[in-house]
GUPA-814001 format. One record per residue: residue in three letters; x, y, z of N, C-alpha, C in turn. Coordinates in Angstrom, 2 decimals. Example, Ala and Ser with C-alpha at 12.3 -4.5 7.8 and 13.67 -1.06 7.14 Angstrom:
2
aa = ALA n_x = 13.19 n_y = -5.69 n_z = 7.80 ca_x = 12.30 ca_y = -4.50 ca_z = 7.80 c_x = 13.20 c_y = -3.30 c_z = 7.80;
aa = SER n_x = 12.85 n_y = -2.25 n_z = 7.08 ca_x = 13.67 ca_y = -1.06 ca_z = 7.14 c_x = 12.90 c_y = 0.03 c_z = 7.87;
//
This chain:
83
aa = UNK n_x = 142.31 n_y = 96.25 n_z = 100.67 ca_x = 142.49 ca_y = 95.19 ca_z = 99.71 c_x = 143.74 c_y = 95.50 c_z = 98.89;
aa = UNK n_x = 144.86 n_y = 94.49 n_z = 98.96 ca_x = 145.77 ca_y = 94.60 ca_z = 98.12 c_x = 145.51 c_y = 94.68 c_z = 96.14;
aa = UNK n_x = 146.74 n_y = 94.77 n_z = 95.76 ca_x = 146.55 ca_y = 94.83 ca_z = 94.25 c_x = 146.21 c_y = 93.22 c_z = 93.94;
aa = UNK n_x = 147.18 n_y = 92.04 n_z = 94.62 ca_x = 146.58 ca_y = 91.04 ca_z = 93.90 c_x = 145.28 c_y = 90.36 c_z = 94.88;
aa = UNK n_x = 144.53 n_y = 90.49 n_z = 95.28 ca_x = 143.09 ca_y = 90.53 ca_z = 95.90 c_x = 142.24 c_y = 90.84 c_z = 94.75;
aa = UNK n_x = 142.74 n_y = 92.58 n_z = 94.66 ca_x = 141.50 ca_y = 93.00 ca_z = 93.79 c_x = 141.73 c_y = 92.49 c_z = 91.97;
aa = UNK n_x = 143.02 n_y = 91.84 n_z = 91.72 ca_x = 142.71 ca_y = 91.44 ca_z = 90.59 c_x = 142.02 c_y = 89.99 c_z = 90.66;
aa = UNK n_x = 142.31 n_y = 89.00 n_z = 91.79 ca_x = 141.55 ca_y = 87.95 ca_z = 92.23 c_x = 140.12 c_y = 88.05 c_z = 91.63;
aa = UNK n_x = 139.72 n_y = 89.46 n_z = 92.79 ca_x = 138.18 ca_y = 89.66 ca_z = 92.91 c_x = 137.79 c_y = 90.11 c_z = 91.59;
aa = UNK n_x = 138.63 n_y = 90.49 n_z = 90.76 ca_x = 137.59 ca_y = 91.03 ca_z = 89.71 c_x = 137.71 c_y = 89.80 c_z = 88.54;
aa = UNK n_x = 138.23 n_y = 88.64 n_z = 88.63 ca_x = 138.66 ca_y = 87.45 ca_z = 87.68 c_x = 137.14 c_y = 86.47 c_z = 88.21;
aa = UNK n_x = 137.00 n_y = 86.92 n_z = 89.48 ca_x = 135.83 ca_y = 85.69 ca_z = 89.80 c_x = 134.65 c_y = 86.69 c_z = 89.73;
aa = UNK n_x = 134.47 n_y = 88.18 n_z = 89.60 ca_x = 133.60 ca_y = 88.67 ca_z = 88.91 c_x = 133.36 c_y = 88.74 c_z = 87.57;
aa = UNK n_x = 134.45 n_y = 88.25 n_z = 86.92 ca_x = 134.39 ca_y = 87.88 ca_z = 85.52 c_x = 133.67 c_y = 86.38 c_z = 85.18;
aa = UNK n_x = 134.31 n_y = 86.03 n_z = 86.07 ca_x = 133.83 ca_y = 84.08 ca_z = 85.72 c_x = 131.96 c_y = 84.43 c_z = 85.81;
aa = UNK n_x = 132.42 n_y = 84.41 n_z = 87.25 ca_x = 130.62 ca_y = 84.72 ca_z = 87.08 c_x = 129.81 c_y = 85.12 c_z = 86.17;
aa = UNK n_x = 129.92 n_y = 86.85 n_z = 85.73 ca_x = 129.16 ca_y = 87.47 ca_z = 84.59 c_x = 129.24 c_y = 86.49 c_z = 83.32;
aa = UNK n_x = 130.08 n_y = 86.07 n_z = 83.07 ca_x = 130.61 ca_y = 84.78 ca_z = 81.98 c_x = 129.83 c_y = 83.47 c_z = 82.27;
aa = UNK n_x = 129.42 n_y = 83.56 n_z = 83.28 ca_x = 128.59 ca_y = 82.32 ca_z = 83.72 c_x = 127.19 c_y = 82.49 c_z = 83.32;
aa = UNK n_x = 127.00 n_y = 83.63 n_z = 83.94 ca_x = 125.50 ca_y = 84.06 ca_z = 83.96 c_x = 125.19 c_y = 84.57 c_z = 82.42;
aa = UNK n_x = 126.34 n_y = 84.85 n_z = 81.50 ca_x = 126.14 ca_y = 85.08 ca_z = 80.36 c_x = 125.23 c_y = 83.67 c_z = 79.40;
aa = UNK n_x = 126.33 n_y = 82.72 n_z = 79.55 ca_x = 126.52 ca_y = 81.61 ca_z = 79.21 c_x = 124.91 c_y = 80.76 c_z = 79.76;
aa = UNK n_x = 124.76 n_y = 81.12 n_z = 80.96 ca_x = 123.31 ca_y = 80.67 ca_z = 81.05 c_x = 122.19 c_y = 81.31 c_z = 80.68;
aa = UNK n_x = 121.87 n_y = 82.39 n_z = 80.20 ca_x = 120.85 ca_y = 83.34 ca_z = 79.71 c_x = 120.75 c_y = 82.97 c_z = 78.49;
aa = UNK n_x = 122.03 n_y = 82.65 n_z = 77.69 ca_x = 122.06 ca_y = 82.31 ca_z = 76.45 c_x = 120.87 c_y = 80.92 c_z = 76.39;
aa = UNK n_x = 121.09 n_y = 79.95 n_z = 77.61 ca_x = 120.61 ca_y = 78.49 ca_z = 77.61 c_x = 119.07 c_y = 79.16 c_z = 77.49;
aa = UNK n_x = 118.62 n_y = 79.93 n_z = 78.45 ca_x = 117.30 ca_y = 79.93 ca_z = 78.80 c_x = 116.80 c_y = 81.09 c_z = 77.75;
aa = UNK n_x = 117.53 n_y = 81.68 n_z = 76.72 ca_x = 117.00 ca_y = 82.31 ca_z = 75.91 c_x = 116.43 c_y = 84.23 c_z = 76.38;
aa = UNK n_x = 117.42 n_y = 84.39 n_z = 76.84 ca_x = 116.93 ca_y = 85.50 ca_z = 77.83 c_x = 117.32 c_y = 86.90 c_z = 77.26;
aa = UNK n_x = 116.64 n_y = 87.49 n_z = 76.47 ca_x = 117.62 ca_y = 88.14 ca_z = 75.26 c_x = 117.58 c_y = 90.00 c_z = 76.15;
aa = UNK n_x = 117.07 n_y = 89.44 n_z = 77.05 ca_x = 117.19 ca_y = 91.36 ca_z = 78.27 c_x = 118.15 c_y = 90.79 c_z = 79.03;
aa = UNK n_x = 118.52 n_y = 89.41 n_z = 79.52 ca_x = 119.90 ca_y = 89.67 ca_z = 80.76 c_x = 120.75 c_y = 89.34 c_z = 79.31;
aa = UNK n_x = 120.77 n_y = 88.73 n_z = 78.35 ca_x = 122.06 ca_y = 88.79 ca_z = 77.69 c_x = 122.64 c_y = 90.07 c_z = 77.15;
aa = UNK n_x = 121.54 n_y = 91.10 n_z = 77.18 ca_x = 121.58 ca_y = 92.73 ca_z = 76.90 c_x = 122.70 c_y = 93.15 c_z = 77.54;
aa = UNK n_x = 122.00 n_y = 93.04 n_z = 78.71 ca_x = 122.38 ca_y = 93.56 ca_z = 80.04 c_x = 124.13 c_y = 93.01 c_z = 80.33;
aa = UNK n_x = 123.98 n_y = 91.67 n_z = 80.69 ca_x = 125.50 ca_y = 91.56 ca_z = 80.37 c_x = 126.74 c_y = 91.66 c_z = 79.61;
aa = UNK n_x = 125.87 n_y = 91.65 n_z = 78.14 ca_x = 126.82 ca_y = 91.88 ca_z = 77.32 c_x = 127.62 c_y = 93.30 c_z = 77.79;
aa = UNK n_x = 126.31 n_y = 94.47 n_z = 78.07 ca_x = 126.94 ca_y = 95.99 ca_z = 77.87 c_x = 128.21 c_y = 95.92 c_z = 79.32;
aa = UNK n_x = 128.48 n_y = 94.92 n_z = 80.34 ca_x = 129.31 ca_y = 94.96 ca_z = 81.26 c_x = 130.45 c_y = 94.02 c_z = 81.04;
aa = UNK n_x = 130.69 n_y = 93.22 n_z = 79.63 ca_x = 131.78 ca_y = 92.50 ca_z = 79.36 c_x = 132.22 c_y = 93.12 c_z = 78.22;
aa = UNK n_x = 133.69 n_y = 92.45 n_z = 77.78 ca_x = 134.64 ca_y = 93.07 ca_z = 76.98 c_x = 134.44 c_y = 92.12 c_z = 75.82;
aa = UNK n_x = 134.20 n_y = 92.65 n_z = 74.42 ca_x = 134.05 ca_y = 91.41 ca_z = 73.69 c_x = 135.24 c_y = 90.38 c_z = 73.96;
aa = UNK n_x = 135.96 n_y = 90.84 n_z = 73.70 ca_x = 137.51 ca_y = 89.69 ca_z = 73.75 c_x = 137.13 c_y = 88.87 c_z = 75.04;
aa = UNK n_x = 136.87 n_y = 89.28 n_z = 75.97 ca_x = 136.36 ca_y = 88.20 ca_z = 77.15 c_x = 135.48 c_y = 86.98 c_z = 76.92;
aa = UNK n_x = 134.21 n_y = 87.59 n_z = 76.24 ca_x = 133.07 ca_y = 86.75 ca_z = 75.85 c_x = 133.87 c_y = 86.01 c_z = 74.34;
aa = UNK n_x = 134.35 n_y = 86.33 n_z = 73.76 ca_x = 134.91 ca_y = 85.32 ca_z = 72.55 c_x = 135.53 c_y = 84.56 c_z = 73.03;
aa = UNK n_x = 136.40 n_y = 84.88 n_z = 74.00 ca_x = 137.48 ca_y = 83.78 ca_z = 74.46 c_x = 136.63 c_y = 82.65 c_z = 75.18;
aa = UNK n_x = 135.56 n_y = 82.75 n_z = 76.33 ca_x = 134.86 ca_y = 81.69 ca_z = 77.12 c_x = 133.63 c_y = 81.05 c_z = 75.67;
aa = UNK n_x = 132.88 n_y = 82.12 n_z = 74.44 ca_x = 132.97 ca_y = 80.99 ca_z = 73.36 c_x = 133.70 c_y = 80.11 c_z = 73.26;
aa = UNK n_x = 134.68 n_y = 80.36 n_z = 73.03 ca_x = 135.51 ca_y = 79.25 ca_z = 72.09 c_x = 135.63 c_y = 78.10 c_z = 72.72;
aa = UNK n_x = 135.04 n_y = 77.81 n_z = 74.48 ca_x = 134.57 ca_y = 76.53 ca_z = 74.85 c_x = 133.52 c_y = 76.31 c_z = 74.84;
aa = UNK n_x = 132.14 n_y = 76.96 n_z = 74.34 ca_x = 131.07 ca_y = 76.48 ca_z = 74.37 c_x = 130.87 c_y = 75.13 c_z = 73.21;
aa = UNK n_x = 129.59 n_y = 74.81 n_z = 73.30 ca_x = 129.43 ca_y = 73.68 ca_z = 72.38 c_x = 128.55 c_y = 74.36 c_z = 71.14;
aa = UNK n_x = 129.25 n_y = 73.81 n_z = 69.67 ca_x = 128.13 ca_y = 74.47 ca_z = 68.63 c_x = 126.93 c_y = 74.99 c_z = 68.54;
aa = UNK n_x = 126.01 n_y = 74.25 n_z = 69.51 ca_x = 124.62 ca_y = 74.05 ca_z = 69.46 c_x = 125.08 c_y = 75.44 c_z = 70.57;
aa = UNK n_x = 125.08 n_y = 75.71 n_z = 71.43 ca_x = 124.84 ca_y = 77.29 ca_z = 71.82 c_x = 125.56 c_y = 78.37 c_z = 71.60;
aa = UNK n_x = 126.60 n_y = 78.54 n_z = 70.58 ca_x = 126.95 ca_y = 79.15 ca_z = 69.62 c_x = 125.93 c_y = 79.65 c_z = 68.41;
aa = UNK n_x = 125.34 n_y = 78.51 n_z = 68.30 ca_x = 124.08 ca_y = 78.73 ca_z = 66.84 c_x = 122.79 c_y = 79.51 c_z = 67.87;
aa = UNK n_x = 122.76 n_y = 79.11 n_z = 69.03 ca_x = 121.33 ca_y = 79.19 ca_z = 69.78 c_x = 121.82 c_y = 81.37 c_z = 69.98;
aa = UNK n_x = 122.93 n_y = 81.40 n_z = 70.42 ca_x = 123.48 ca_y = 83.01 ca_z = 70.94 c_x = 123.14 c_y = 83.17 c_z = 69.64;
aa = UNK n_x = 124.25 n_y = 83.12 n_z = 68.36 ca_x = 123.65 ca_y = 83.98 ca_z = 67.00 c_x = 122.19 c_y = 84.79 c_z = 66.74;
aa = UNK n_x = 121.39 n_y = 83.53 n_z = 67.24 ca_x = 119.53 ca_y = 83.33 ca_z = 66.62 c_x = 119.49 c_y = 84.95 c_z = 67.72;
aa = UNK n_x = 120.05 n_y = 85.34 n_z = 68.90 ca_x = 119.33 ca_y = 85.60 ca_z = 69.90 c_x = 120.18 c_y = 87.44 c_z = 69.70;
aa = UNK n_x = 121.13 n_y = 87.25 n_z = 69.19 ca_x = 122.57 ca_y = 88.54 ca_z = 68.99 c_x = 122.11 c_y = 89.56 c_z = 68.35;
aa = UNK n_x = 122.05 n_y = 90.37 n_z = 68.12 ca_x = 121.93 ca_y = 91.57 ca_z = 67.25 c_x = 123.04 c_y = 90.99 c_z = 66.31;
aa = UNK n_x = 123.16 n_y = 92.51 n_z = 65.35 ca_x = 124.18 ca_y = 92.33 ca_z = 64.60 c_x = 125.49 c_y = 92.99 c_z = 65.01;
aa = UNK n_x = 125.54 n_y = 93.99 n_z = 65.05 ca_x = 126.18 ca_y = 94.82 ca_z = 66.26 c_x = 127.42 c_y = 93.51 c_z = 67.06;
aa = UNK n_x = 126.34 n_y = 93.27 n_z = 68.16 ca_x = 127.17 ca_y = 92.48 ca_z = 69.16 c_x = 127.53 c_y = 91.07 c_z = 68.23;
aa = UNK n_x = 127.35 n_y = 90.34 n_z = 67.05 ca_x = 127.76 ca_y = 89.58 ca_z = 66.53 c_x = 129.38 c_y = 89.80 c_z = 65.79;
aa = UNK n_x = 128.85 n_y = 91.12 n_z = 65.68 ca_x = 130.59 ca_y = 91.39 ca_z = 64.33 c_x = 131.67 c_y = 91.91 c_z = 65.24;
aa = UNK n_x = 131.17 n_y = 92.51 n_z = 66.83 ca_x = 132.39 ca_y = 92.72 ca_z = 67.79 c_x = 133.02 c_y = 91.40 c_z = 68.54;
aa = UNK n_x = 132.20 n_y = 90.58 n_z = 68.49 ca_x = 132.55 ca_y = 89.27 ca_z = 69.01 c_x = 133.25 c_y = 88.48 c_z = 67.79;
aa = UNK n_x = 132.81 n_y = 88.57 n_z = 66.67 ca_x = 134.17 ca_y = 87.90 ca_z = 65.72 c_x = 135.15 c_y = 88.48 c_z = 65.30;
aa = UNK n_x = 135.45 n_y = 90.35 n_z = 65.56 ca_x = 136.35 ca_y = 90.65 ca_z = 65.11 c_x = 137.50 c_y = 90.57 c_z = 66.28;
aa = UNK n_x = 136.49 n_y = 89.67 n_z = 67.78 ca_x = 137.75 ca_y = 89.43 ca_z = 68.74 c_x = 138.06 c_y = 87.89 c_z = 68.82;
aa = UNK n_x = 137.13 n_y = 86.91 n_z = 67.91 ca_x = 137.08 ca_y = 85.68 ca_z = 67.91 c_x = 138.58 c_y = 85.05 c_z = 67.21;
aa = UNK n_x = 138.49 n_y = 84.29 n_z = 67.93 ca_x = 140.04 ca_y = 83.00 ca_z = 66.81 c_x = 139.14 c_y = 82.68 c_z = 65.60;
aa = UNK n_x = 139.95 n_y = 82.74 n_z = 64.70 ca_x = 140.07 ca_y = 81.78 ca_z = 63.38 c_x = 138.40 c_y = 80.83 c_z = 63.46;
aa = UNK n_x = 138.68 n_y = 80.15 n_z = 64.30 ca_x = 138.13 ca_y = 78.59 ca_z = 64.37 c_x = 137.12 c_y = 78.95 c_z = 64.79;
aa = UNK n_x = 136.70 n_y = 79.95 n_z = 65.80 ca_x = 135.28 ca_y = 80.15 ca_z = 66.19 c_x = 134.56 c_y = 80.77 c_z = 64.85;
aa = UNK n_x = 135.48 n_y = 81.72 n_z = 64.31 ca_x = 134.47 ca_y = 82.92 ca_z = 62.94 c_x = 134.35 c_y = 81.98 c_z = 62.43;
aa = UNK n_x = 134.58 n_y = 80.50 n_z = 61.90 ca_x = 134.36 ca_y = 79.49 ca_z = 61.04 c_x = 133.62 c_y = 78.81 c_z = 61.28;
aa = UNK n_x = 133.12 n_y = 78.44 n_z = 62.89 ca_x = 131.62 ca_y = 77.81 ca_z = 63.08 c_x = 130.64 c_y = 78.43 c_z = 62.55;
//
């Protein structure tokens, strides 16, 4: 596998985990959102926030530690720490 392959492969292993993040959040799943969080980079997960919709922004908070709340806004834009 070349260099740009494996950065390919690891962008659509990102989407994914970001996917599956993003859906655990829906179904309230507070052991796979554990779980994924400890294999993403906050700055990753702030950045695919900042397209979610309010309502599962407020729903992740209810579900976050505190911990994983203040590493995710100290990588968040402006506009997300303000929702």
């Amino acid at each position: 596998m070349n260099k740009e392959e494996l950065e390919r492969s690891q962008e659509e292993l990102l989407e994914e985990q970001l996917e599956q993040f993003e859906e655990a959040v829906g179904r309230q799943d507070v052991e796979e959102i554990d779980q994924l969080y400890d294999h993403l980079y906050p700055i990753d997960l702030a950045e695919a926030m900042e397209e979610w919709e309010e309502g599962q922004l407020e729903q992740f908070c209810g579900l976050a530690d505190d911990e994983q709340l203040a590493e995710l806004l100290t990588e968040a834009e402006v506009e997300l720490q303000v929702e």
